[in-house]
LUMTIVEX-715088 format. One record per atom (N, C-alpha, C): residue number from 1; x, y, z; atom name. Coordinates in nm, 4 decimals. Layout:
LUMTIVEX-715088
@num:NUM&east:X&north:Y&up:Z&atome:CA .
...
//
This chain:
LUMTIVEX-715088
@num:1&east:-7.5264&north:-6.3159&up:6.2842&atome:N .
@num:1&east:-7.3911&north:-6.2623&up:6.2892&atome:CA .
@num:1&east:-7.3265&north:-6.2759&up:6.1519&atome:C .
@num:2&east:-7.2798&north:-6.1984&up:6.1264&atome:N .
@num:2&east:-7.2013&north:-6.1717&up:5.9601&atome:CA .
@num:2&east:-7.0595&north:-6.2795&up:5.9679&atome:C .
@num:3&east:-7.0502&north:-6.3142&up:5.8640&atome:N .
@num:3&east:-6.9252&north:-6.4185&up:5.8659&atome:CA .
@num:3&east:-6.8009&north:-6.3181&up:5.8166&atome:C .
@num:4&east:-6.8275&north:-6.2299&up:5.7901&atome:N .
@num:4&east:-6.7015&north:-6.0937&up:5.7455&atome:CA .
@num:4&east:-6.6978&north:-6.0275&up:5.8819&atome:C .
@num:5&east:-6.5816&north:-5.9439&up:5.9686&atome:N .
@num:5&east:-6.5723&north:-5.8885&up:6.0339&atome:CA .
@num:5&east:-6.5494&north:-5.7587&up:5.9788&atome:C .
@num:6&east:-6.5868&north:-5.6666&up:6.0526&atome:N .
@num:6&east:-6.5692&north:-5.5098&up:6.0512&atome:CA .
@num:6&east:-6.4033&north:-5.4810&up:6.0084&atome:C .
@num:7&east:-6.3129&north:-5.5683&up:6.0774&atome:N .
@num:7&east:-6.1658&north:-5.5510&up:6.0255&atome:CA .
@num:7&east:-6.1140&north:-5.5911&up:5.9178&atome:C .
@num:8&east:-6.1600&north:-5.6823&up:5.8794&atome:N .
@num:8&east:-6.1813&north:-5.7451&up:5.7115&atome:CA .
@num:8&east:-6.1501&north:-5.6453&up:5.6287&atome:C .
@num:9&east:-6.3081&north:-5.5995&up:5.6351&atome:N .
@num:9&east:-6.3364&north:-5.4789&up:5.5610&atome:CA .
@num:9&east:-6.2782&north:-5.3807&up:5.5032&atome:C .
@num:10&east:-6.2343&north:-5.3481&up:5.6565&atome:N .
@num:10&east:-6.1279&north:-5.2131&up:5.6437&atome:CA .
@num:10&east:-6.0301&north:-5.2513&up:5.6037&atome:C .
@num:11&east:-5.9518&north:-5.3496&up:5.5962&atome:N .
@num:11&east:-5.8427&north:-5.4105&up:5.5652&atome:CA .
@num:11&east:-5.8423&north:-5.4090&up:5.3883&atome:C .
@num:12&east:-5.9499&north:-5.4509&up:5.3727&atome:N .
@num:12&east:-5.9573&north:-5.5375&up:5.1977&atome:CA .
@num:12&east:-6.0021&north:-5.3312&up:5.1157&atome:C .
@num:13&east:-6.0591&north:-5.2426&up:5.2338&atome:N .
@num:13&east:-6.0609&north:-5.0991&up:5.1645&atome:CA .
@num:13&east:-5.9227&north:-5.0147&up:5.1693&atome:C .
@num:14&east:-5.8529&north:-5.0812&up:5.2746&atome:N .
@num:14&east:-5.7414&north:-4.9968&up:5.3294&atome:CA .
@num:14&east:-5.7578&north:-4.8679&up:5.4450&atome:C .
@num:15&east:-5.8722&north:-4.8789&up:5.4596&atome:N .
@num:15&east:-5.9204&north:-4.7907&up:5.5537&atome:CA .
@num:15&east:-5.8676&north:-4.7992&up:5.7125&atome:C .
@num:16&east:-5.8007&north:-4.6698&up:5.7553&atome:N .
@num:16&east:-5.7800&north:-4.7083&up:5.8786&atome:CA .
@num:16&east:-5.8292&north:-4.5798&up:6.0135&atome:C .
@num:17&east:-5.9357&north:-4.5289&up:5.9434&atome:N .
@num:17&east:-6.0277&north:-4.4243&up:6.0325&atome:CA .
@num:17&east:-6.1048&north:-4.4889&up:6.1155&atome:C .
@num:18&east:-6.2070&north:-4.4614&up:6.2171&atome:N .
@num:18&east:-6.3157&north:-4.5194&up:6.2760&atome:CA .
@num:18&east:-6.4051&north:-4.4627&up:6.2442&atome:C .
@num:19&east:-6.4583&north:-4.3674&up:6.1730&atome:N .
@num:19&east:-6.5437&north:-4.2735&up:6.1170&atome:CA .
@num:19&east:-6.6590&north:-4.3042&up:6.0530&atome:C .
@num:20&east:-6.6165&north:-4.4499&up:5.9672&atome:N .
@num:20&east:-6.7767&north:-4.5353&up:5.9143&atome:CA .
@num:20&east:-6.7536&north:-4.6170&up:5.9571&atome:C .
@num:21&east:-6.7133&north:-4.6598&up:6.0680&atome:N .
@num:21&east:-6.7417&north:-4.8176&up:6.1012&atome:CA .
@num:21&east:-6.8915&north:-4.8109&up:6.1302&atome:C .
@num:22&east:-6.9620&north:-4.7892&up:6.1357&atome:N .
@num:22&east:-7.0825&north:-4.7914&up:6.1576&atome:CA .
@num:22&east:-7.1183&north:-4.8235&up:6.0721&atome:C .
@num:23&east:-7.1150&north:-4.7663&up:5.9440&atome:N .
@num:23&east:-7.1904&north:-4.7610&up:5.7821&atome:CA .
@num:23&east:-7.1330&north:-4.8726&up:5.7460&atome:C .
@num:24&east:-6.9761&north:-4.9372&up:5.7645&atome:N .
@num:24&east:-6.9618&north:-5.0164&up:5.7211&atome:CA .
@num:24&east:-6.9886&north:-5.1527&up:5.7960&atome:C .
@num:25&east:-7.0184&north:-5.1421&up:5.8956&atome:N .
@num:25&east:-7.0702&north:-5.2883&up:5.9675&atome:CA .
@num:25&east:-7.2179&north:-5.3171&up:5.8992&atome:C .
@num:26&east:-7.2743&north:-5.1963&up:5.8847&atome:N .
@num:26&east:-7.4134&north:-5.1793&up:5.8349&atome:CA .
@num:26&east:-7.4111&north:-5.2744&up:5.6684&atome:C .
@num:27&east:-7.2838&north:-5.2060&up:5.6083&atome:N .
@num:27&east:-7.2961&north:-5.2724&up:5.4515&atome:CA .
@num:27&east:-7.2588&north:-5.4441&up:5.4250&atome:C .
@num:28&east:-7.1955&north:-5.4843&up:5.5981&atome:N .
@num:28&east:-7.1384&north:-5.5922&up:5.5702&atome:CA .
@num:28&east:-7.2774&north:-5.6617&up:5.5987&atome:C .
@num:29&east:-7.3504&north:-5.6446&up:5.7032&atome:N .
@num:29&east:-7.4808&north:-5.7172&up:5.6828&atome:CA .
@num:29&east:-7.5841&north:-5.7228&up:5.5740&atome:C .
@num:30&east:-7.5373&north:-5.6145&up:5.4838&atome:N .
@num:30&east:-7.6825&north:-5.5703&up:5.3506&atome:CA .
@num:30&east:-7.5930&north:-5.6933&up:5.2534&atome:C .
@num:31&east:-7.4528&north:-5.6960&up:5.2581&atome:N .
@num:31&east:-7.4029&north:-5.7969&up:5.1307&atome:CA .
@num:31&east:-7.4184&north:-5.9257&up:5.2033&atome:C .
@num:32&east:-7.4451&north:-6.0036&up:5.3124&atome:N .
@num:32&east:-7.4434&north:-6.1303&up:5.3556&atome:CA .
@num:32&east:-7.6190&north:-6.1602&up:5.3414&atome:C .
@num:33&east:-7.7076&north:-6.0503&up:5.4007&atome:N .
@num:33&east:-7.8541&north:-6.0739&up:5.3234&atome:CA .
@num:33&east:-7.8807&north:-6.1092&up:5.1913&atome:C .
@num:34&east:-7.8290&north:-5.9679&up:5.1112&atome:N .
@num:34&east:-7.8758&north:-6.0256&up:4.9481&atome:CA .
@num:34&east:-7.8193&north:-6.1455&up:4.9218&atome:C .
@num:35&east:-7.6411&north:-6.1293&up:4.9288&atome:N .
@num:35&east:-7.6009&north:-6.3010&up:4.8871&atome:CA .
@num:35&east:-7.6764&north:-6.4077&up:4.9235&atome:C .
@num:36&east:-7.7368&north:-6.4047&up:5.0619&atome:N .
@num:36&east:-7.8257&north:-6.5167&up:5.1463&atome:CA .
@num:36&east:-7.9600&north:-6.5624&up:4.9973&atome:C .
@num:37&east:-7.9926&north:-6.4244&up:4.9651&atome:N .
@num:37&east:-8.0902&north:-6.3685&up:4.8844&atome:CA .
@num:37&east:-8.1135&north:-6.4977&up:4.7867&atome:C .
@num:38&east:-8.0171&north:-6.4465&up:4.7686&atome:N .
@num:38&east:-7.9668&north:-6.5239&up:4.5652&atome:CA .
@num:38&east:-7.9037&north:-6.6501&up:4.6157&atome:C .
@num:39&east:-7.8722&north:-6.7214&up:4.6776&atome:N .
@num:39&east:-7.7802&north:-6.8418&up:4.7273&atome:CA .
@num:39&east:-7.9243&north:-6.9172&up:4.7706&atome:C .
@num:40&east:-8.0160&north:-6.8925&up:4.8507&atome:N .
@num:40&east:-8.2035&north:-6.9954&up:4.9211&atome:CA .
@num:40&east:-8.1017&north:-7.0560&up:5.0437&atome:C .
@num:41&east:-8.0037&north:-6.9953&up:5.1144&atome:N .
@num:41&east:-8.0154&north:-7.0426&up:5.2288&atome:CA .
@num:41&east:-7.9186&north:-6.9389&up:5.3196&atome:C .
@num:42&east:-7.9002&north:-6.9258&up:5.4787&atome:N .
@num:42&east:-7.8685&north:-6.8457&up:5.5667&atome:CA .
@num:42&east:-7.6885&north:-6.8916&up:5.5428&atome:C .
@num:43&east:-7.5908&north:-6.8498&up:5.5377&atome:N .
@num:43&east:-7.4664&north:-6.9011&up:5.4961&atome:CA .
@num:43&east:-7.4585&north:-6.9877&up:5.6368&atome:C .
@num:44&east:-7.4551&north:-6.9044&up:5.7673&atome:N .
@num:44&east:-7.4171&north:-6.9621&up:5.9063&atome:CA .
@num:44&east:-7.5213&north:-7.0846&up:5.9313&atome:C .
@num:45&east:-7.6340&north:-7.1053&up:5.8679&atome:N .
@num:45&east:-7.6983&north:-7.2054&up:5.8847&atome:CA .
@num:45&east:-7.5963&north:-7.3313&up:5.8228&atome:C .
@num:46&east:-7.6136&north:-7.3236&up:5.6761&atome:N .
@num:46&east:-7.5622&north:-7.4115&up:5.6088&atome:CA .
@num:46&east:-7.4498&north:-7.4400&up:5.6163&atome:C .
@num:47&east:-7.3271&north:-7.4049&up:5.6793&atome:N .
@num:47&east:-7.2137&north:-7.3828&up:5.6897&atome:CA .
@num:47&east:-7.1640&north:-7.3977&up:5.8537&atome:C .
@num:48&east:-7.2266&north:-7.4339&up:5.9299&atome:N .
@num:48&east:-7.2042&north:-7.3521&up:6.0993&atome:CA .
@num:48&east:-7.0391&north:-7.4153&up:6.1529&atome:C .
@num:49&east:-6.9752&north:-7.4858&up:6.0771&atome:N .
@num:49&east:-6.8609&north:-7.5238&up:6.1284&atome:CA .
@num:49&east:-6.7730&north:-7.4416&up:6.1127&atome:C .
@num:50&east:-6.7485&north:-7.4199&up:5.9542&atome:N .
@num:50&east:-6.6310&north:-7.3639&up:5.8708&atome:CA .
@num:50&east:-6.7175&north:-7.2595&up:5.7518&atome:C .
@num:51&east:-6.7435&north:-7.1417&up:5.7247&atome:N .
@num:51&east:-6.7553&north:-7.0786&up:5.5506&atome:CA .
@num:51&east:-6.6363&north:-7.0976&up:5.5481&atome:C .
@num:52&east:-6.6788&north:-7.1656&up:5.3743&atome:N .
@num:52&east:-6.6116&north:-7.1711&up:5.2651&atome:CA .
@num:52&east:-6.5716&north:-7.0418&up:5.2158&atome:C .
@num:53&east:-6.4477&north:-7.0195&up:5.1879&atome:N .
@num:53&east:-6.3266&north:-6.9583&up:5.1475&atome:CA .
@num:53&east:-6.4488&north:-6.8507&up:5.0563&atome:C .
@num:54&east:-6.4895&north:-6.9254&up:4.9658&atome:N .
@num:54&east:-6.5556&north:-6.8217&up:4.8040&atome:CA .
@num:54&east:-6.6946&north:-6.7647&up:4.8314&atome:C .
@num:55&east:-6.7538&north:-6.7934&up:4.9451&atome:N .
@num:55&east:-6.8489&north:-6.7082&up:5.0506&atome:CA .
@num:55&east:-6.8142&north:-6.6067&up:5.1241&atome:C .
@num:56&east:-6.7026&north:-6.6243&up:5.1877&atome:N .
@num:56&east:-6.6463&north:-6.5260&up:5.2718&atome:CA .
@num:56&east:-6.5823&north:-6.4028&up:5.1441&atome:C .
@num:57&east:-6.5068&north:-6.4657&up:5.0572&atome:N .
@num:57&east:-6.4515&north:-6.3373&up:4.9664&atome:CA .
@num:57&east:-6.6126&north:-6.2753&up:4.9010&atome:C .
@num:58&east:-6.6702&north:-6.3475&up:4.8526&atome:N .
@num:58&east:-6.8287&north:-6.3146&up:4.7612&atome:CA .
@num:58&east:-6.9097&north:-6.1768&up:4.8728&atome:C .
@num:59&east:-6.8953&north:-6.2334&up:5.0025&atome:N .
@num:59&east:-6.9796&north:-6.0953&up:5.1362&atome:CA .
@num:59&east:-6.8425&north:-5.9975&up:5.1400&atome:C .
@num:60&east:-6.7161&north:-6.0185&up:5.1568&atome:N .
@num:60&east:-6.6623&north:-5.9568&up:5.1354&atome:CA .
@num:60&east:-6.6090&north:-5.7694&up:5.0143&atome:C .
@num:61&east:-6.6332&north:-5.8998&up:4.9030&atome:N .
@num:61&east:-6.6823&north:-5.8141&up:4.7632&atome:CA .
@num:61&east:-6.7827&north:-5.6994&up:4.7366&atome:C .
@num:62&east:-6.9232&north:-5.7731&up:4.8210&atome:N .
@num:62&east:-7.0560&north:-5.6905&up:4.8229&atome:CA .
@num:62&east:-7.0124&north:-5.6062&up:4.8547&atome:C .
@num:63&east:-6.9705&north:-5.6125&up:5.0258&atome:N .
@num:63&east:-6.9667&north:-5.5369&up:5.1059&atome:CA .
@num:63&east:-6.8805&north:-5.3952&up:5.0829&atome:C .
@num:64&east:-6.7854&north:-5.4294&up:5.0216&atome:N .
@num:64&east:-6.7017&north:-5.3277&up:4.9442&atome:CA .
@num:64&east:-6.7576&north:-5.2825&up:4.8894&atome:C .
@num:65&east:-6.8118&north:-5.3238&up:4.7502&atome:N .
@num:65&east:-6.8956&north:-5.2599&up:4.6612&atome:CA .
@num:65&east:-6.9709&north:-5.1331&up:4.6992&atome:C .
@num:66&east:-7.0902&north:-5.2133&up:4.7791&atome:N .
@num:66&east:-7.1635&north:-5.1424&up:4.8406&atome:CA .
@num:66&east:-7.1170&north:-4.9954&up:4.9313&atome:C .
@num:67&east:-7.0252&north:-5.0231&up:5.0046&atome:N .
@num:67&east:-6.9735&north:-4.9065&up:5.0467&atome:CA .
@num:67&east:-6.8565&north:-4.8084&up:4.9173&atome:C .
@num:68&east:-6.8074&north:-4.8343&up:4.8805&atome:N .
@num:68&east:-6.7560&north:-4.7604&up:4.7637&atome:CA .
@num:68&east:-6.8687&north:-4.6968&up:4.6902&atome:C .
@num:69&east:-6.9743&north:-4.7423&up:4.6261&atome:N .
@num:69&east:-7.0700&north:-4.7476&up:4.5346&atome:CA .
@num:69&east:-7.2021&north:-4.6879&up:4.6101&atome:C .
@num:70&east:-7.2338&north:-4.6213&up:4.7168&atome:N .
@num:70&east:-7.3434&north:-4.5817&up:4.7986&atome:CA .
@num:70&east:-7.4457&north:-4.4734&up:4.7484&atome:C .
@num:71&east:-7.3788&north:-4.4323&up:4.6911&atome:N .
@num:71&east:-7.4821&north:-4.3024&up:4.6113&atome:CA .
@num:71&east:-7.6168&north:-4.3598&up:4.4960&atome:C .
@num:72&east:-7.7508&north:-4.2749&up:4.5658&atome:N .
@num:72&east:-7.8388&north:-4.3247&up:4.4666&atome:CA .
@num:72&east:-7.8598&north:-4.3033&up:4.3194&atome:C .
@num:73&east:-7.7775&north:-4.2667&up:4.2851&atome:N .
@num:73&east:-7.7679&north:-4.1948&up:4.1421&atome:CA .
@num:73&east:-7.6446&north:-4.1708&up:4.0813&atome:C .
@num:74&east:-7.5982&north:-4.2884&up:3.9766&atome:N .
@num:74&east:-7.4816&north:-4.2804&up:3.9691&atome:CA .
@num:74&east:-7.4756&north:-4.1965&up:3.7710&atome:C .
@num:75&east:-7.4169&north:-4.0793&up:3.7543&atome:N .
@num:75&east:-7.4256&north:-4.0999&up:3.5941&atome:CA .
@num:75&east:-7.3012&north:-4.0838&up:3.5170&atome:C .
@num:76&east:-7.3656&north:-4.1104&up:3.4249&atome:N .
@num:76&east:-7.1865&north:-4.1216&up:3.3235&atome:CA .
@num:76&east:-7.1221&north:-4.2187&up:3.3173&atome:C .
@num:77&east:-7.1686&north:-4.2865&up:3.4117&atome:N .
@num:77&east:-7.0635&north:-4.4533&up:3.3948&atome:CA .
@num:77&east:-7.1824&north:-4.5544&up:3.4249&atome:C .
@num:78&east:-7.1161&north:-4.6581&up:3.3946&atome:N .
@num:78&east:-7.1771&north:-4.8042&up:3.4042&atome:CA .
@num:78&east:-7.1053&north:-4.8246&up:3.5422&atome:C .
@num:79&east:-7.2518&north:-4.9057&up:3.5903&atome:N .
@num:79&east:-7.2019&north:-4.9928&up:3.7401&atome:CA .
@num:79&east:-7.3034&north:-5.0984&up:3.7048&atome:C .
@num:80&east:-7.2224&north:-5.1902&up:3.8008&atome:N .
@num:80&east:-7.3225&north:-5.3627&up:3.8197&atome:CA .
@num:80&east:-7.3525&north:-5.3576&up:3.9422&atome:C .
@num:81&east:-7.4460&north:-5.4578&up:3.9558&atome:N .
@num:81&east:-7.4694&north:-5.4699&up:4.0742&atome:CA .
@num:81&east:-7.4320&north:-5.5426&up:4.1700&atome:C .
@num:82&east:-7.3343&north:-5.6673&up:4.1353&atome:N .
@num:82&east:-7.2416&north:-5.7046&up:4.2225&atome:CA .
@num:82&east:-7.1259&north:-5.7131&up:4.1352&atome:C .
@num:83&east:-6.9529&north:-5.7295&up:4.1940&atome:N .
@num:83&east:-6.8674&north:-5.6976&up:4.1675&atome:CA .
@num:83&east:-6.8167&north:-5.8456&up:4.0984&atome:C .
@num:84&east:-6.7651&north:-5.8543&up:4.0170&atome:N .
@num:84&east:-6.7024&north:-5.9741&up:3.9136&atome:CA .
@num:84&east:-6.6416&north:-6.0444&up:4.0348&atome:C .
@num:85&east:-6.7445&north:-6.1857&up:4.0017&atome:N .
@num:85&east:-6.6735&north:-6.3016&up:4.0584&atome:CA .
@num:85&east:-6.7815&north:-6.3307&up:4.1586&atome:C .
@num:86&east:-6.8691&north:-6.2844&up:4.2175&atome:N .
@num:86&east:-6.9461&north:-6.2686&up:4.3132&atome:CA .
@num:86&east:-7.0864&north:-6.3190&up:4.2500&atome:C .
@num:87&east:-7.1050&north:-6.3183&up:4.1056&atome:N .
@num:87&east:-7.1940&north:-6.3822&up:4.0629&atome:CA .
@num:87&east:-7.1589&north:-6.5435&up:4.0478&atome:C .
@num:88&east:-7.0553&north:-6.5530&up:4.0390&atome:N .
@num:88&east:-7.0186&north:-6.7200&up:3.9931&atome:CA .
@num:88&east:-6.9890&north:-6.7819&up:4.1162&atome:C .
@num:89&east:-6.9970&north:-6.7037&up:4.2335&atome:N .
@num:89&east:-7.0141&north:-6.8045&up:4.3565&atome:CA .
@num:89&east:-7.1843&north:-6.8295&up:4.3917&atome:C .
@num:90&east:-7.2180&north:-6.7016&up:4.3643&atome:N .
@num:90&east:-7.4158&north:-6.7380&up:4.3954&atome:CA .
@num:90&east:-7.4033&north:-6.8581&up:4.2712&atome:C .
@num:91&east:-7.3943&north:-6.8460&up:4.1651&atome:N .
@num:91&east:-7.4425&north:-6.9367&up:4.0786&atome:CA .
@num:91&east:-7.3768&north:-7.0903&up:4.1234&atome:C .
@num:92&east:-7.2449&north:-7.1192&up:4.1773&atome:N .
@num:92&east:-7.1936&north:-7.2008&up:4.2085&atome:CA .
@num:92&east:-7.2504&north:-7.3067&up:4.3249&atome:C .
@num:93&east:-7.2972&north:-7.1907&up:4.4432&atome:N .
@num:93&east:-7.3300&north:-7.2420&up:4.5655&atome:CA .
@num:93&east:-7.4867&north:-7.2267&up:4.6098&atome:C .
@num:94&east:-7.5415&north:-7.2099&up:4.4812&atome:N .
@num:94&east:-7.7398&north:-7.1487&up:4.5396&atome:CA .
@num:94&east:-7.7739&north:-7.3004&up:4.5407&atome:C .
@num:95&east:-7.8976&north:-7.2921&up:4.6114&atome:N .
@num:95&east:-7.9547&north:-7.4553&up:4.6375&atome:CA .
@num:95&east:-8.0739&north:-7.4310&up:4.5443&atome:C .
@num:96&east:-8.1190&north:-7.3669&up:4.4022&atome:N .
@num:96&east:-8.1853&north:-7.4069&up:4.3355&atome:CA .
@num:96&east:-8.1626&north:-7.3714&up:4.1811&atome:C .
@num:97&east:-8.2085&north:-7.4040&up:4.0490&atome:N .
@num:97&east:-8.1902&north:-7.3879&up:3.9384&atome:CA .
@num:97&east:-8.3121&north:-7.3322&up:3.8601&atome:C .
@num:98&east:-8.2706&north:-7.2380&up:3.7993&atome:N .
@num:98&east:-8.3329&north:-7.2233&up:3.6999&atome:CA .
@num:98&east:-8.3801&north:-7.3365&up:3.5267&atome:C .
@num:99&east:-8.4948&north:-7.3983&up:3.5331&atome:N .
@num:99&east:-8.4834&north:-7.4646&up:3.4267&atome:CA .
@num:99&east:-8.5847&north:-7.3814&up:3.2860&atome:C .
//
């Protein structure tokens, strides 16, 4: 189960159609995987009482991203692959290091 809700979402896009809730329930699970990804552990595992505040905004972020940003081919501009700030919580909260 995703620690972001579908209303979140729409909330933090401003969106108030029902039209992608589908796509976007879909993107909120693709940003709580990869973060899982890059972090070496399940958030709801490690966490099962309370997520922390800068997890919930970090799946939040993806999840936006990701739905704003959906097209396979973007040109003319620069994009990242996750949205500022969203790297310094993986780096903050991952359970391993690079030496």
């Amino acid at each position: 189960m995703a620690i972001v809700s579908l209303a979140d979402i729409k909330a933090e896009l401003g969106i108030t159609t029902t039209a992608d809730d589908a796509m976007i329930d879909a993107k909120i699970d693709e940003a709580q995987a990869w973060l899982e990804s890059f972090l070496g552990y399940a958030i709801e595992t490690e966490f099962p009482s309370e997520v922390p505040a800068d997890l919930v905004m970090a799946v939040k972020l993806q999840a936006a991203h990701l739905y704003e940003n959906r097209e396979a081919t973007i040109t003319g501009i620069s994009i990242q692959l996750a949205p500022n700030g969203v790297d310094d919580v993986i780096r903050n909260r991952r359970n391993y290091a690079f030496e």
